[in-house]
NUMI-486874 format. One line per 5 residues: number of its first residue (from 1); for each residue y, x, z of N, C-alpha, C, O. Coordinates in steps of 0.02 Angstrom, whole numbers, plus 50000, padded with zeros to 5 digits. Last residue first. Layout:
<sites>
NUM	Y,X,Z,Y,X,Z,Y,X,Z,Y,X,Z ~ ...
</sites>
This chain:
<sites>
212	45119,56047,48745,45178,56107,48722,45139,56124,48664,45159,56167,48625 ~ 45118,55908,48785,45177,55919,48756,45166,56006,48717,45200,56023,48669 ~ 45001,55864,48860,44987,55917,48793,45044,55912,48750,45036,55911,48688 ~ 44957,55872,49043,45003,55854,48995,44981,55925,48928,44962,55984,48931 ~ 44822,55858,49069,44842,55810,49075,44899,55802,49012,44901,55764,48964
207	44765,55975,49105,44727,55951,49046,44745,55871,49032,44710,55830,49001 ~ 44849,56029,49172,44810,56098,49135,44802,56025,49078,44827,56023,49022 ~ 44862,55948,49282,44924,55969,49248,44915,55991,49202,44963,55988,49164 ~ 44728,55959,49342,44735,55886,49323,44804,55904,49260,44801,55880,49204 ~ 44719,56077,49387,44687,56073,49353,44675,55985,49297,44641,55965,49250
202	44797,56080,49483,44809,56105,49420,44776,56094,49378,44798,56100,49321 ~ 44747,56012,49577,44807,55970,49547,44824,56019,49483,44861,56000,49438 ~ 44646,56050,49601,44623,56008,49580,44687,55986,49557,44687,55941,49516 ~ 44686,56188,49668,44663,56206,49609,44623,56107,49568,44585,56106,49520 ~ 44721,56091,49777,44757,56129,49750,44742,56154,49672,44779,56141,49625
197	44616,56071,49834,44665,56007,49814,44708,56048,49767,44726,56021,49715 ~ 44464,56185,49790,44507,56134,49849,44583,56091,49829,44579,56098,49768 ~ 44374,56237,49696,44385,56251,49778,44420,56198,49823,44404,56176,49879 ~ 44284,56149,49571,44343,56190,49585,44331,56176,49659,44298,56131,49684 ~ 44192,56075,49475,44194,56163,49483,44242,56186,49507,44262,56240,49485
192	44201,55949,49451,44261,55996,49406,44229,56070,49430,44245,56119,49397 ~ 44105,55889,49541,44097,55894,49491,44116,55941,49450,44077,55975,49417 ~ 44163,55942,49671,44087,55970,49642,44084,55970,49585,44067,56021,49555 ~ 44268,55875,49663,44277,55958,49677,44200,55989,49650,44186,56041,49620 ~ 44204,55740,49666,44253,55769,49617,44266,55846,49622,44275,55873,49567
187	44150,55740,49809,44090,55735,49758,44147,55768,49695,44132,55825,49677 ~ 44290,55781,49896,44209,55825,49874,44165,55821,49836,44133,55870,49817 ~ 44330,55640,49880,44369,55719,49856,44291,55763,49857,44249,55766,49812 ~ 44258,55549,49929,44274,55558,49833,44282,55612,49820,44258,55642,49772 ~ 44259,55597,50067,44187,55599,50023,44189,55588,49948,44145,55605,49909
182	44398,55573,50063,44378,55633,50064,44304,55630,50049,44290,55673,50007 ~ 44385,55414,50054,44418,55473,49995,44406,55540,50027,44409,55574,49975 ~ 44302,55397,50157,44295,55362,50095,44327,55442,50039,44304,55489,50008 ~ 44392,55435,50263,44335,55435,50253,44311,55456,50196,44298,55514,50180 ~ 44509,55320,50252,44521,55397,50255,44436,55449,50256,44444,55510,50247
177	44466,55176,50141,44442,55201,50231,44454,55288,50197,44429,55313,50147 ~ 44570,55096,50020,44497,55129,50050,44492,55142,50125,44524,55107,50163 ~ 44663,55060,49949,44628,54992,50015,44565,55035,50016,44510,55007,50012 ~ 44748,55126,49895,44690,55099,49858,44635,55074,49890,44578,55068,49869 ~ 44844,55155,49984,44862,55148,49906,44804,55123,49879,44814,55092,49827
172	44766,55210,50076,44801,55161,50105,44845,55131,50028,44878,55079,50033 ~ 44715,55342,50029,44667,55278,50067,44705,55210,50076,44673,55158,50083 ~ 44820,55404,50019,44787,55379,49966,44739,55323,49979,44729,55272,49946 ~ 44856,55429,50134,44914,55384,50088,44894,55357,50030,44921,55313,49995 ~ 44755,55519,50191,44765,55449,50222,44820,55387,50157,44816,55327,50146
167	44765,55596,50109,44717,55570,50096,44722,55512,50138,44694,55459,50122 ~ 44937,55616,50046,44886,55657,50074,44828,55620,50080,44834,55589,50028 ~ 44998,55677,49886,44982,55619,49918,44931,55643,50003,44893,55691,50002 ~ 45035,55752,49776,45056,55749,49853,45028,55723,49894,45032,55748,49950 ~ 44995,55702,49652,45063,55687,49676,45097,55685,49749,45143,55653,49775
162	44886,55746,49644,44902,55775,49621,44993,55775,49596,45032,55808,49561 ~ 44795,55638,49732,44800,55689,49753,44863,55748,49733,44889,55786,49775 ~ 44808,55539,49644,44867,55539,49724,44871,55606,49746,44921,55634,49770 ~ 44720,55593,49549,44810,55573,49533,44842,55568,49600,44899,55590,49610 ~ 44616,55580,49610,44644,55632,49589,44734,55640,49562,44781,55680,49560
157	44604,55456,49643,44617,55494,49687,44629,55557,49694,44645,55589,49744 ~ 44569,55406,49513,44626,55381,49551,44669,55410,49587,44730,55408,49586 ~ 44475,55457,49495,44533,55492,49437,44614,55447,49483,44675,55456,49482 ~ 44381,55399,49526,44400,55462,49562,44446,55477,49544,44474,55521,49578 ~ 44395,55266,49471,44421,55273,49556,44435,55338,49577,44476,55352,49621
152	44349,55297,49378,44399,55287,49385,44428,55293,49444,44479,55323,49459 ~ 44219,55449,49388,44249,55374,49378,44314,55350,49366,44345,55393,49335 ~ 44174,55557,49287,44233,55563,49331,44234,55490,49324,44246,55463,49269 ~ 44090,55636,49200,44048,55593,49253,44124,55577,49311,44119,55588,49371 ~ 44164,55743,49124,44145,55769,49193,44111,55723,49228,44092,55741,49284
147	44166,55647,49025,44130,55720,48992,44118,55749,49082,44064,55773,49097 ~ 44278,55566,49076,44210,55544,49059,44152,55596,49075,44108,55592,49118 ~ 44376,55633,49033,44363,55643,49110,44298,55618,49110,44258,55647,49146 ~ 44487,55696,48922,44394,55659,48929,44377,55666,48997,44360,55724,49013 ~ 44641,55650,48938,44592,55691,48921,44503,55630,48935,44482,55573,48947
142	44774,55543,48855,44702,55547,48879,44655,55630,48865,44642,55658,48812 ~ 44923,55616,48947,44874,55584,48884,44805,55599,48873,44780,55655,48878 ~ 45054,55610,49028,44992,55626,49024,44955,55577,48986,44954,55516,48991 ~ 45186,55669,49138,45168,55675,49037,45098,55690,49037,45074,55747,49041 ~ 45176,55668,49252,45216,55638,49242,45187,55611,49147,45177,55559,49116
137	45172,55818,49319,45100,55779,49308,45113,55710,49282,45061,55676,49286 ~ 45309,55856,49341,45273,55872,49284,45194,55827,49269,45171,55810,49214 ~ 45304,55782,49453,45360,55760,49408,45317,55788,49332,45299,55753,49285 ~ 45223,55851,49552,45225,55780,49529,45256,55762,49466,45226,55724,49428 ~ 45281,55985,49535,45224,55970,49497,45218,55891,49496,45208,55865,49441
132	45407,56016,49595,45412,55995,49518,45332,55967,49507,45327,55923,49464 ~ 45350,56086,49730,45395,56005,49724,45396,56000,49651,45367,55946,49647 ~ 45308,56182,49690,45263,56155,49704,45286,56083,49706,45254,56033,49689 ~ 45408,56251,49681,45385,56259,49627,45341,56210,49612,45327,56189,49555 ~ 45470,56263,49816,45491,56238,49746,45478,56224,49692,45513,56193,49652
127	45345,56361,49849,45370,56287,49901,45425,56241,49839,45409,56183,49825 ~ 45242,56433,49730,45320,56425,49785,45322,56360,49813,45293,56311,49790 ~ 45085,56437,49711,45147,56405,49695,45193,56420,49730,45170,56420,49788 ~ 44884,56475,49656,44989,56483,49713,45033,56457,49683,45025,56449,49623 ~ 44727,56484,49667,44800,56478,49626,44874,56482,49667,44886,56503,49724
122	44627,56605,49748,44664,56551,49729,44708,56544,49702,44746,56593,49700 ~ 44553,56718,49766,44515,56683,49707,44577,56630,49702,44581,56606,49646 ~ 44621,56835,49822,44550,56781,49868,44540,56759,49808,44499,56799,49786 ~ 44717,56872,49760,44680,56908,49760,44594,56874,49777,44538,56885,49755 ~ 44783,56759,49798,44767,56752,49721,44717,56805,49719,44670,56794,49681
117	44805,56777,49923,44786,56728,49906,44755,56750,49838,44694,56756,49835 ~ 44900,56893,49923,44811,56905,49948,44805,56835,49925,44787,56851,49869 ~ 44994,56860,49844,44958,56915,49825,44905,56902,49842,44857,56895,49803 ~ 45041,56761,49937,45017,56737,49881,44998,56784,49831,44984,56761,49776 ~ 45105,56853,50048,45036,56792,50078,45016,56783,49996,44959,56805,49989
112	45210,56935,49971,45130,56952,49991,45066,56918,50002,45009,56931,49985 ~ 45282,56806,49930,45259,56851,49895,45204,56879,49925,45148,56856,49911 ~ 45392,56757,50031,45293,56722,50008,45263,56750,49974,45204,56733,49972 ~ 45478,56798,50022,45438,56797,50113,45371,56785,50089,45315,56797,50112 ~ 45567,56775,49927,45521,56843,49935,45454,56847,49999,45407,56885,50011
107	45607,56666,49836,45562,56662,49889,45511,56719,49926,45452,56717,49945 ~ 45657,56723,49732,45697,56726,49805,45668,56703,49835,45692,56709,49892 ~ 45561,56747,49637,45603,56784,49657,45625,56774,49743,45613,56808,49793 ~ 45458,56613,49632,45511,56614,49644,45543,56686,49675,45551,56686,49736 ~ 45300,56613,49567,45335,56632,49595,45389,56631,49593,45403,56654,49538
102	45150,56557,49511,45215,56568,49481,45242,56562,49549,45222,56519,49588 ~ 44979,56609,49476,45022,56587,49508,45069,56594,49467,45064,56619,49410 ~ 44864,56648,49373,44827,56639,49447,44907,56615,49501,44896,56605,49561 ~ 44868,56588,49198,44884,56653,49251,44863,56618,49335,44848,56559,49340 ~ 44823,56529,49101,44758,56535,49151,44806,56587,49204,44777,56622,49246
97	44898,56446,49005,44863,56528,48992,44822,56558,49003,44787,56596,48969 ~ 44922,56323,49064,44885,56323,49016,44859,56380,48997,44802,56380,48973 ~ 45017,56387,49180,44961,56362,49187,44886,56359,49137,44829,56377,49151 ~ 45147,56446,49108,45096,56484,49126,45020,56472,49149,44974,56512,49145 ~ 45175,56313,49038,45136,56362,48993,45116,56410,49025,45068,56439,48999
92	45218,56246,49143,45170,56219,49128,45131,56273,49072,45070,56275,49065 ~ 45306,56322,49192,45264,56324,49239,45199,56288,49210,45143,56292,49235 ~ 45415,56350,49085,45382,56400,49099,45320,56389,49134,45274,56428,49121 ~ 45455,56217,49087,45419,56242,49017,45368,56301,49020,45315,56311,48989 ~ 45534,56220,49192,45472,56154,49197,45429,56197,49139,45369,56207,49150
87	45567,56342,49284,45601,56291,49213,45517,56268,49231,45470,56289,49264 ~ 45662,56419,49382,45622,56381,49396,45601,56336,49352,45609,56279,49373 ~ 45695,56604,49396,45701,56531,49337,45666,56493,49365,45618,56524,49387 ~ 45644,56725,49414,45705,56690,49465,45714,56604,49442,45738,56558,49475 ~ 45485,56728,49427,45549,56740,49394,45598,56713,49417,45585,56663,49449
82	45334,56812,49444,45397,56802,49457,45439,56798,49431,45457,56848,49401 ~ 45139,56769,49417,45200,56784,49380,45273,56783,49432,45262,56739,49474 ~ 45002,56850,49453,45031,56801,49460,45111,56829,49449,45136,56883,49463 ~ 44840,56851,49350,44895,56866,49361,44941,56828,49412,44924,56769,49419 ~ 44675,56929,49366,44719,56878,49413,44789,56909,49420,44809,56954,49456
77	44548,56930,49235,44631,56919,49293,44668,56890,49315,44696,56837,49299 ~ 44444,56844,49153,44445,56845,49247,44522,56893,49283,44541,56890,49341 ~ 44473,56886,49020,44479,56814,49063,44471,56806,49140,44495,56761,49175 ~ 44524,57013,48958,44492,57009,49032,44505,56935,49065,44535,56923,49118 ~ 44576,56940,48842,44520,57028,48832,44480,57031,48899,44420,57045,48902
72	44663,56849,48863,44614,56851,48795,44555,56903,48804,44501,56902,48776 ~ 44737,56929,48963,44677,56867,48966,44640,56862,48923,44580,56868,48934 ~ 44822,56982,48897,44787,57018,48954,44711,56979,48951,44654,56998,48941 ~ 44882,56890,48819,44861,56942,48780,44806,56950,48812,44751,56937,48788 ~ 44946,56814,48901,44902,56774,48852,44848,56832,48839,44788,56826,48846
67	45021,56898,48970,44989,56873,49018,44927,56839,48960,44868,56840,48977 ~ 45130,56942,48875,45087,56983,48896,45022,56945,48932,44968,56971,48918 ~ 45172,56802,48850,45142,56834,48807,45102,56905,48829,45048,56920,48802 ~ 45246,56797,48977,45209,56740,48975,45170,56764,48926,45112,56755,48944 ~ 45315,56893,48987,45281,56910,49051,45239,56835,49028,45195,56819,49069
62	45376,56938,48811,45401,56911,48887,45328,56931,48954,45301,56986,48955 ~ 45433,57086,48716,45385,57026,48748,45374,57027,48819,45367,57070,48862 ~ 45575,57104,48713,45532,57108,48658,45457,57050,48670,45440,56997,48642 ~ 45624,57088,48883,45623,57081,48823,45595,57106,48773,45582,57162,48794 ~ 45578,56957,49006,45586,56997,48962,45607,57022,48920,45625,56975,48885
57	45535,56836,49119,45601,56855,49051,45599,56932,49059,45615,56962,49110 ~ 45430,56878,49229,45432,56824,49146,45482,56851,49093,45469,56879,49040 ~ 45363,56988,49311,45415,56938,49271,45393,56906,49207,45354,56911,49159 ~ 45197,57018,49384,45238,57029,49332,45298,56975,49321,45281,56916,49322 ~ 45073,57078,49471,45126,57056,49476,45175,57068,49427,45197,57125,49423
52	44903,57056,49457,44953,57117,49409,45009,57055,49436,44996,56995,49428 ~ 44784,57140,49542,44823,57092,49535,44862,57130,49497,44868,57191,49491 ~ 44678,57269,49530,44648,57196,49553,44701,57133,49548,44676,57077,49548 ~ 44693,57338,49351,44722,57342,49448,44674,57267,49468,44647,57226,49430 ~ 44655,57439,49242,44628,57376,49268,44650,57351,49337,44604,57348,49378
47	44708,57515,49183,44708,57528,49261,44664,57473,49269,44633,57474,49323 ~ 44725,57497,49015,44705,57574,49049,44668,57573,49150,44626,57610,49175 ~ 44736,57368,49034,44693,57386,49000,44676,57468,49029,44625,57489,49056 ~ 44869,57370,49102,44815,57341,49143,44744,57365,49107,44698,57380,49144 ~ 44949,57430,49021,44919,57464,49085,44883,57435,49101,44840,57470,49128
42	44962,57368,48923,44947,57435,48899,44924,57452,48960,44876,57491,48961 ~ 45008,57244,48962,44947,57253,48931,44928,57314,48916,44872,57319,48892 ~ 45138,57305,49017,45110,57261,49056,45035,57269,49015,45000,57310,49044 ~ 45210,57347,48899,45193,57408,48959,45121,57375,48992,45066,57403,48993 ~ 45229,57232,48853,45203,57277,48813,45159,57319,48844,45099,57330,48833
37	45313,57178,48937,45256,57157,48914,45209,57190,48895,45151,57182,48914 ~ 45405,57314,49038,45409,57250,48985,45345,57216,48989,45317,57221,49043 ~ 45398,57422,49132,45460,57384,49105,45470,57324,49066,45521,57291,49059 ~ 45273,57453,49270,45300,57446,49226,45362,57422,49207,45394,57396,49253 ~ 45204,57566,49384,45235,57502,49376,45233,57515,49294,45207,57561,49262
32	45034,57578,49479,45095,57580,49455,45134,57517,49442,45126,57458,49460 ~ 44985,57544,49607,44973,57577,49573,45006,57639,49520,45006,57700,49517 ~ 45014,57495,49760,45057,57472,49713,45030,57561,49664,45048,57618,49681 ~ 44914,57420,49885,44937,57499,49845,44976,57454,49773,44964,57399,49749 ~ 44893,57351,50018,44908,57348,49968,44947,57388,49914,45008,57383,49906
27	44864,57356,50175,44824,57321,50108,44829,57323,50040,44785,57304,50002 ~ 44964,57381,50224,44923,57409,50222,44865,57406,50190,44825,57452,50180 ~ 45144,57343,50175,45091,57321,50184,45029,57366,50179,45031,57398,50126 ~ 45239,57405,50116,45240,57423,50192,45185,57374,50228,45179,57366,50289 ~ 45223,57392,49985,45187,57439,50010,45207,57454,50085,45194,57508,50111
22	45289,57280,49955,45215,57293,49946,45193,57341,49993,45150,57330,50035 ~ 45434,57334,49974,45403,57275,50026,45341,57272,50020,45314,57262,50074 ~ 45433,57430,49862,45451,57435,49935,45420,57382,49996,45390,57396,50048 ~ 45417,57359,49773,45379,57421,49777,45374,57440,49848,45326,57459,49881 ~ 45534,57268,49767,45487,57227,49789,45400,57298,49773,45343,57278,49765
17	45643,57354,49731,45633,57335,49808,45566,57304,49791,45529,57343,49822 ~ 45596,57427,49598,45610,57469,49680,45599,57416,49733,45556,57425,49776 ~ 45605,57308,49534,45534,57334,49540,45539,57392,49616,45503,57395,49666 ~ 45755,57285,49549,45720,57236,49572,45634,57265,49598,45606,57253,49651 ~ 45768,57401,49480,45806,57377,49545,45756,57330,49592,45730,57338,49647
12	45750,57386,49359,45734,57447,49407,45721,57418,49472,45670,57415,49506 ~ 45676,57239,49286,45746,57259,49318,45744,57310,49364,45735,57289,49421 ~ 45568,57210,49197,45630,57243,49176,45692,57264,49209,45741,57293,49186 ~ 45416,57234,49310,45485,57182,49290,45518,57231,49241,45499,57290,49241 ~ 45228,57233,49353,45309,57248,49293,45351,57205,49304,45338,57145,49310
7	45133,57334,49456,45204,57285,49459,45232,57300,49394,45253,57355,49376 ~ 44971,57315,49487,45009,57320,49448,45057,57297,49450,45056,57236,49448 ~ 44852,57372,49659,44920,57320,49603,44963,57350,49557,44992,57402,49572 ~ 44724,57352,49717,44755,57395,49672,44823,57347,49637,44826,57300,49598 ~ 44682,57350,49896,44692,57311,49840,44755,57341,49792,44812,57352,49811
2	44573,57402,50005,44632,57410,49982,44634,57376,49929,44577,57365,49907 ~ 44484,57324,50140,44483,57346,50070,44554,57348,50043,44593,57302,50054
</sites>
């Protein structure tokens, strides 16, 4: 199945090459493009594409306000964002929006694999991007975990989880059997409604920190 994509950046240049690297993929039609935010909600509304690849810095409106907009009208897109910037401010407000990734420019190698990913249903991160999230999961104030039937213990193991941790390190941080916490991890994935560790550490970042 071919897969419809929307590309906006503001930088010609930049939208040429990464038009270029899409499409020497066979999977993947690059629809159109765009220049701003603006462009960005004006087309997706007209094209509806299956992914919309878009920048952040902008100008008039950014790639984080287009992405609010998009969503407000089609809560099931799947954006995922690029910007050369790696800012803590950006990764936590694209999360809270609902976009489907954030991307590192110069991590170009990962760009396609995290097209079809996001296309599959999953969230994405850069290999850099993905090192800040401990740090960001850092600023956290009570949500209702209750409201999900979430014990403590699970919330335990959601926190190791959501600092890397792998399940043996967690087992061994909270005198369990490697066992043990993967039968937590699944009853908790059932509970929250989510796929796998990944969309469980965002989903801990989403409703953890409420700085912004």
């Amino acid at each position: 199945m071919i897969m419809n994509l929307l590309l906006v950046d503001d930088d010609v240049l930049v939208t040429s090459a990464l038009k270029m690297i899409l499409e020497t993929d066979p999977e993947i039609c690059v629809i159109d493009t765009g220049s701003s935010g603006a462009e960005a909600v004006s087309l997706y509304n007209r094209l509806l594409p299956d992914v919309l690849l878009m920048d952040i810095r902008m100008k008039e409106m950014d790639g984080l306000e287009a992405s609010r907009r998009i969503l407000k009208e089609h809560p099931d897109a799947r954006i995922l964002l690029l910007t050369t910037f790696s800012d803590d401010e950006y990764i936590v407000k694209s999360l809270r929006i609902g976009t489907k990734g954030y991307l590192l420019k110069q991590d170009y190698e990962h760009i396609v694999p995290a097209i079809k990913a996001v296309y599959s249903g999953q969230t994405v991160f850069g290999n850099e991007i993905t090192q800040k999230l401990p740090e960001l999961l850092h600023k956290k104030k009570g949500y209702d975990w209750e409201g999900h039937q979430i014990s403590e213990k699970e919330l335990s193991i959601i926190r190791g989880v959501a600092q890397g941790l792998s399940n043996r390190e967690i087992a061994e941080a909270l005198y369990l059997g490697e066992g043990t916490v993967r039968n937590y991890l699944s009853t908790v994935l059932l509970k929250l409604g989510l796929r796998d560790r990944t969309q469980l550490a965002v989903f801990y970042l989403k409703h953890e920190d409420t700085d912004l």
